[in-house]
N, C-alpha and C positions, 0 to 999 in steps of 0.2 A: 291381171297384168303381173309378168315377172318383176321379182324386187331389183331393183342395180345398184349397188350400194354405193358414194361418195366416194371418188380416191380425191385426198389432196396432195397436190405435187407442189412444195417448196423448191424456191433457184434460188439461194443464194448469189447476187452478182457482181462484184466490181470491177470496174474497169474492162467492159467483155465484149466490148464493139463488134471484132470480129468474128466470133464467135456464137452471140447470143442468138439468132436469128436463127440459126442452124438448129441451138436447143431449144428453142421454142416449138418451132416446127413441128420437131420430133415429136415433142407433150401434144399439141393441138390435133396432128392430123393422126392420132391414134384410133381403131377402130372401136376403142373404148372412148364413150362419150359424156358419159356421168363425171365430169373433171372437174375439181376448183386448183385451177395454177395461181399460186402466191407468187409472185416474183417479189424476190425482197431483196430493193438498188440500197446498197453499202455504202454510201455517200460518191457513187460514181463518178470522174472529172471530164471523163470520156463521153459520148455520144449515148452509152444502153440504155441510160434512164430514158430519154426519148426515145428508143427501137421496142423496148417493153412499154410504154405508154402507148405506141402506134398499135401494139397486140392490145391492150387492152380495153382502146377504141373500137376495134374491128370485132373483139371476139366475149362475148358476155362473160364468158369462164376466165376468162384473165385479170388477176386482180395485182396491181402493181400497192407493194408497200416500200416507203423509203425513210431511212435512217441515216443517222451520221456513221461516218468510217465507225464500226467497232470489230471487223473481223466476222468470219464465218459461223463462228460460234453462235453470236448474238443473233446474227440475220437469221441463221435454223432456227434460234431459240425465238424468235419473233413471229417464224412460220409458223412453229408450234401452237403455239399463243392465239393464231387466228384462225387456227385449221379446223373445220368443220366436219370432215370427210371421214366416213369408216375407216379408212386406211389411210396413210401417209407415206411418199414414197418423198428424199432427197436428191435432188437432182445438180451437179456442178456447169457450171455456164458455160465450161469448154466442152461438155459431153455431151451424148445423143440418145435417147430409148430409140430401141430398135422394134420397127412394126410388131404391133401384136403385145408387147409386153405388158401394159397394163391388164388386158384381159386375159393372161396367161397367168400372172399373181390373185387375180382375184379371184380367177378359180382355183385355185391353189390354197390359197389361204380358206374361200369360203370350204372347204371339201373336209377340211381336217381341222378347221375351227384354229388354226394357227395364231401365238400373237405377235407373230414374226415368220418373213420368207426371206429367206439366202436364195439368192439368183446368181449366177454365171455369168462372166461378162467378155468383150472381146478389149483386143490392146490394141490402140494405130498411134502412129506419130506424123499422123495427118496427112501420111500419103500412101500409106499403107494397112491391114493388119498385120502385127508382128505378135512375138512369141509371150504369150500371157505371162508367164514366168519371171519377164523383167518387174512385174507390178506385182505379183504372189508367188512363192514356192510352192511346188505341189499342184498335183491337179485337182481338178473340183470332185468332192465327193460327191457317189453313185447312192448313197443310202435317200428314205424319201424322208424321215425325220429323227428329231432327237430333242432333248430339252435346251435350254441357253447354255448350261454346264458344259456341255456335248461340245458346243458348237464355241465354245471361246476354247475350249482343248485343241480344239483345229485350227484355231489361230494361233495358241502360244508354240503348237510344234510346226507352224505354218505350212497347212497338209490342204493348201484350196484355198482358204477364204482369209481376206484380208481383214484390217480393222480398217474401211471406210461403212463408214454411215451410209451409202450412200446403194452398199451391195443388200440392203435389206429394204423392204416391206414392210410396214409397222402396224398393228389395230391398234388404231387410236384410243377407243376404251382403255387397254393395256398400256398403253405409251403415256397417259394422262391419270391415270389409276397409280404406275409406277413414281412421280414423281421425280423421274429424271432428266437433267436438261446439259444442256454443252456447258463445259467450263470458259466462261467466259474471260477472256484476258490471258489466253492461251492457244496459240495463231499453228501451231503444231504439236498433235499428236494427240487432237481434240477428241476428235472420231474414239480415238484407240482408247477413251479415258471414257466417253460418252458407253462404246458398246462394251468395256468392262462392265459397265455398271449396272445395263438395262439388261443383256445377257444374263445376268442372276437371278434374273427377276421372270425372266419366260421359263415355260411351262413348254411347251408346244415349236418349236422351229422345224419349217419345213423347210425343202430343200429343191429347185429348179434347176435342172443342169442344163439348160438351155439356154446360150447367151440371151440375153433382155439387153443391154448396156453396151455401151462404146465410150470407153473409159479413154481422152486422148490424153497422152503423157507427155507430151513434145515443152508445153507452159509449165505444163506443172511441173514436170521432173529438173526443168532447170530452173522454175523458183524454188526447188528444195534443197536442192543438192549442188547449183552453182552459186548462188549468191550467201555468202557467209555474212552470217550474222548471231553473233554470239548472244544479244539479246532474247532474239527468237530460238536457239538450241536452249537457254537456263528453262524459258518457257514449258518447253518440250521434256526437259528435267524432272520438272515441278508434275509436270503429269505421270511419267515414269514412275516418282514417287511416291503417286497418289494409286497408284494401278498397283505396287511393291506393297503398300499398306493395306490396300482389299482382300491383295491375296494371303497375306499373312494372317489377317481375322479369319479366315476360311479354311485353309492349309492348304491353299493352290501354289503356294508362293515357287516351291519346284515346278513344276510344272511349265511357271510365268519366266523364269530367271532367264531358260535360253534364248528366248527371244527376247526379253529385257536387254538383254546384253547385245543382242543384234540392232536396236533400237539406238543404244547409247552410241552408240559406235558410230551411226547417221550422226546422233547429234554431235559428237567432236568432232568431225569432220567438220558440220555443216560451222561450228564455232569458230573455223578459220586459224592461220597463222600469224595472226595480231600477236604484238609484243604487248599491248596493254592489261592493267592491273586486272582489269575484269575481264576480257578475256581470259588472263592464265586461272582466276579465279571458276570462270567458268566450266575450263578442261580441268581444271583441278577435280571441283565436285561431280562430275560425270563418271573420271575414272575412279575418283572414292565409290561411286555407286556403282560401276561395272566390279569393283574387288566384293561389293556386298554383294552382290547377283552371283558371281563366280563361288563363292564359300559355298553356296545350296547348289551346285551343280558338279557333275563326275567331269572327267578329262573326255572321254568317248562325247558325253553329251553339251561338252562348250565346240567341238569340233578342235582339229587342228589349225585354223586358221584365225580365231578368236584368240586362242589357246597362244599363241606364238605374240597374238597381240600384247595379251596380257602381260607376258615376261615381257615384252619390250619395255612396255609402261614400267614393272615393277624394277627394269633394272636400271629405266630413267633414258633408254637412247630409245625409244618409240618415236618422237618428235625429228628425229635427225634420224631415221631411217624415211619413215615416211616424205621427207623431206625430197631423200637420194631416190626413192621412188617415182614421186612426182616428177621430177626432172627428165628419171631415162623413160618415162611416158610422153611427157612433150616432145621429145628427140625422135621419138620412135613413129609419133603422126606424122 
């Protein structure tokens, strides 16, 4: 009898009513059959925690775990904790695997002994596919491997692959051997702080250029980038910082700074135009850290448009351009 090794697939869920059943599905009726699905409900207020209970009645591979609200971080790191499976794959509760892809990773990974697979993925905003580009720069690399080192260079020059947890395939050996888990208490920019770390630690990263995923941005992109919460950008900070100090033990730190700075830039926005103490406090320490990321980087490689940010900031009318911006945007819809 052929061996079929374990995949565990982790969902992360809260609040995913409409949504979740769709990603279910998708895990379940894969023609890969060897599955333990973790569903792990985040203190849900909504309906999913009974729509994942109703899977987990019908379906033996379905195993529902539920916790109080702590964020995405914790529910992974709770997956982790329970996962039995050769391989481990993240899956978000607005998204879909696309037929075929767990058996397309497993041969994959089993072939080249990989202890990570980067997969491809498509973009929709839920009534369409649109152009991958809004969700990563660059298109996906053609090569078939390379080391973690390799493959976080492709993230900080953002050449294909993004920092979501969620574009990789993990051996569990290797993922449980490495000793690294999500930053818990950090609700953005987890992922990016999670695959700095474990990315150092692989040996072996292969590479699928064949969409597997259906990544939908319609939720997400406006829980990130329209609801301002200066809270949740310090959070996002605090990870920046933590990613700025790896790379300087290492000497990636150039390398990291361009995209560092593309990072920070999300996060003042995301910190809003609040006149409050901790907001300004907030925009304050982001552009102290975008001036630290900028000193390790040329003029060619912040770009011109970073580049024009910066003098705004340092000449102090950044915030009242941006301002006159915002305005002839709304005028112009």
């Amino acid at each position: 009898m052929t061996y079929v090794p374990l995949v565990s697939v982790v969902v992360p869920v809260f609040n995913a009513q409409e949504s979740i059943r769709r990603c279910l599905d998708s895990i379940l009726r894969q023609n890969y059959l060897e599955i333990e699905l973790l569903v792990i409900d985040d203190g849900s207020t909504d309906a999913s925690a009974s729509i994942c209970q109703e899977y987990e009645g019908r379906d033996k591979r379905a195993h529902v775990l539920s916790q109080r609200n702590s964020g995405p971080a914790s529910a992974r790191n709770n997956g982790i904790a329970h996962a039995s499976g050769v391989y481990l794959l993240f899956i978000d509760a607005d998204d879909v695997l696309k037929p075929g892809a767990i058996s397309d990773l497993v041969a994959i990974a089993d072939s080249v002994q990989a202890d990570m697979v980067s997969f491809n993925f498509e973009v929709t905003d839920g009534d369409r596919i649109i152009d991958r580009k809004i969700a990563v720069s660059g298109t996906y690399p053609v090569f078939q491997q390379s080391d973690g080192r390799e493959c976080l260079e492709l993230i900080y020059r953002e050449r294909g692959i993004a920092n979501f947890s969620w574009a990789f395939m993990y051996r569990m050996s290797f993922l449980k051997s490495s000793d690294v888990w999500f930053p818990e208490g950090i609700h953005i920019f987890e992922d990016a702080l999670f695959l700095n770390q474990i990315l150092r630690l692989a040996q072996k990263v292969a590479y699928c250029q064949k969409p597997l995923y259906t990544y939908q941005i319609s939720t997400a992109s406006e829980s990130l980038t329209q609801r301002k919460d200066p809270a949740k950008a310090a959070q996002g900070l605090e990870a920046v910082k933590q990613i700025w100090k790896i790379c300087q033990q290492d000497e990636s730190s150039a390398s990291f700074a361009v995209h560092g700075i593309n990072l920070l830039f999300l996060l003042d926005y995301i910190t809003g135009s609040s006149k409050s103490v901790y907001a300004r406090k907030v925009h304050a320490d982001i552009r102290k850290m975008i001036f630290t990321l900028s000193s390790r980087c040329g003029y060619k490689q912040i770009g011109r448009g970073n580049m024009i940010k910066i003098i705004l900031i340092r000449s102090g009318v950044y915030d009242f351009v941006m301002l006159i911006l915002r305005g002839i945007r709304k005028k112009c819809r």
